[in-house]
C-alpha positions, 0 to 999 in steps of 0.5 A: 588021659590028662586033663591036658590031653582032654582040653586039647581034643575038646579044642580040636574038636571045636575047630572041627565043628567050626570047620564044618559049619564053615563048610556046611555054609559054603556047600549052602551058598553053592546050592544056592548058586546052583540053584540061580544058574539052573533058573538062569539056564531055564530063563535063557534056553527053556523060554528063550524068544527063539526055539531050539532044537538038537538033532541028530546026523539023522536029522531026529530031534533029540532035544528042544526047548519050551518055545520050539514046542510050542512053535510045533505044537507039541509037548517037548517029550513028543517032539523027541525022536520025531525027524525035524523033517516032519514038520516041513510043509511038502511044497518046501521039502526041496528047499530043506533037503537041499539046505542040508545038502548044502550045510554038509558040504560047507556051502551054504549060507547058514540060514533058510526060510521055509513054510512049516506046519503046527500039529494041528496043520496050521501054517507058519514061516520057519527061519532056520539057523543051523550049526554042525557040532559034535556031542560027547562021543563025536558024532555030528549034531545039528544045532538049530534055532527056530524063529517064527517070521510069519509076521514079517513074511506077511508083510513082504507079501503085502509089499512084494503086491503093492511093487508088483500089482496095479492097485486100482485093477489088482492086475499085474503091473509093468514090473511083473508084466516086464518079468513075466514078458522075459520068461516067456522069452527065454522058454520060447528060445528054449523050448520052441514055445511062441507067444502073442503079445497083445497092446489094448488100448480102451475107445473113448476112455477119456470122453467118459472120464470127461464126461462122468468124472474120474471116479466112473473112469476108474470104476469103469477100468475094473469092470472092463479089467475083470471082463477081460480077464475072463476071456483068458486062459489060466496061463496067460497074463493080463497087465494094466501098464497105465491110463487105459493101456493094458498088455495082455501075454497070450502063451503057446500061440504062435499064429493069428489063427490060433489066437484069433479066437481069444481076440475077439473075445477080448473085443466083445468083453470091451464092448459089454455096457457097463452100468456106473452110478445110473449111467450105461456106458459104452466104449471098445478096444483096439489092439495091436499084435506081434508074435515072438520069437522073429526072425531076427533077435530082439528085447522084451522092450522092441517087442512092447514097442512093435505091439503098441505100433500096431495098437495105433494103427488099429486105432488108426484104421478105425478103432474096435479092431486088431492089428498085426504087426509085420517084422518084415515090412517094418524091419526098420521098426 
């Protein structure tokens, strides 16, 4: 070999070697690059704020990130193969099962809220948001994310009590009376289930709260509110709609005879002294009632209206007493 042909393999040599540092930098900044994305996907799917989780058509996790773990209690490597089912408290498997129905055959809006349970039984609301795709071999997989809205739930609670319940008596207010009032309708038409409804109003409520100031008033109202509501029934509903005016829903009772019982123990709770800042005061009721369903159609408000006549009349005839109303001695009511 000429010293000609040396220089040039040496030359060529050297280009190689340069070639490969060049290529050895590259595959360098490559890793690096991989190394950044690979933290980036960790960042965003492993500690993201929301959980995931892979199933499979059966429903078995297959997959899931840090957070859902920790939502459920788990470690991640105990999760999989474990149904997603499992942790759906028993008195919202209904609501899943039909969620799921309902995603399979398009119909349903993607999102559920249901109750569900750590490893260690603690309870928490779930929000799901789901998507059907298909992995590698085109089998369904369900792609969810998990939010904790427990916080939120929480405070709609509060909300849907304070729209719902009387602040002062804690009884139901006029809403929830109003919604209670029209499922008992609908069940009395349905199912042949009569009902009473009873309109109490309080005897000499306002000579106390002249006398004694609002405050024995309002003290005065809890005392008798938590009395009545021990004559009643686990199924019936005592509303305080106002004042001292109260509406109390007597179910399955379709006669005088058979409600008679519970009437005058509300009677006997309104007469009870109760004792207010030293002071033993007294009052009574008097209350009026009517039955559903009548022999003709009416609302819930013509119902509310025939009760509070009959209140009046009670009042009327001497007060510390009941008073039915007639539909058909009143049909211009």
């Amino acid at each position: 070999m000429t010293n000609k042909e040396v220089h040039q393999l040496i030359r060529e040599l050297q280009i190689h070697q340069i070639e490969l540092e060049m290529q050895n930098e590259e595959y360098k900044r490559i890793q690096i690059e991989l190394e950044v994305a690979k933290k980036r996907y960790f960042d965003l799917y492993e500690l993201a704020p929301v959980g995931y989780c892979t199933l499979d058509e059966n429903g078995v996790i297959v997959q899931t990130n840090l957070t859902a773990a920790l939502m459920l209690g788990h470690t991640q490597s105990t999760l999989l193969d474990q149904k997603f089912s499992a942790f759906v408290i028993n008195e919202d498997q209904d609501i899943y099962y039909l969620y799921c129905k309902q995603l399979l055959m398009s119909e349903a809006d993607p999102i559920c809220e249901l109750r569900m349970f750590k490893e260690n039984q603690t309870l928490f609301w779930g929000n799901l948001t789901t998507i059907i795709a298909h992995d590698s071999t085109n089998r369904p997989q369900w792609w969810v994310v998990l939010n904790d809205i427990s916080e939120r739930k929480k405070y709609e609670i509060q909300l849907q009590h304070i729209a719902q319940y009387d602040p002062l008596t804690t009884l139901p207010n006029r809403v929830l009376l109003y919604d209670r009032l029209d499922q008992a309708m609908a069940q009395a038409n349905r199912n042949n289930q009569p009902f009473a409804l009873l309109y109490l109003d309080i005897d000499g409520f306002k000579y106390v709260n002249d006398t004694f100031g609002h405050e024995a008033g309002d003290q005065l109202l809890i005392a008798l509110a938590t009395n009545m509501k021990r004559t009643l029934r686990e199924i019936d509903t005592i509303a305080r709609i106002g004042g001292d005016e109260f509406v109390i829903l007597l179910l399955m009772t379709n006669d005088i005879q058979a409600c008679l019982p519970m009437i005058n123990r509300l009677l006997e709770s309104t007469q009870k002294s109760v004792l207010i800042d030293d002071q033993l005061l007294h009052v009574s009721a008097s209350i009026g009632v009517t039955f559903f369903p009548q022999s003709v159609d009416i609302d819930a408000d013509q119902l509310l209206r025939q009760a509070d006549y009959a209140m009046y009349q009670a009042k009327s005839a001497g007060k510390n007493r009941y008073y039915i109303f007639d539909p058909d001695t009143n049909d211009g009511f």
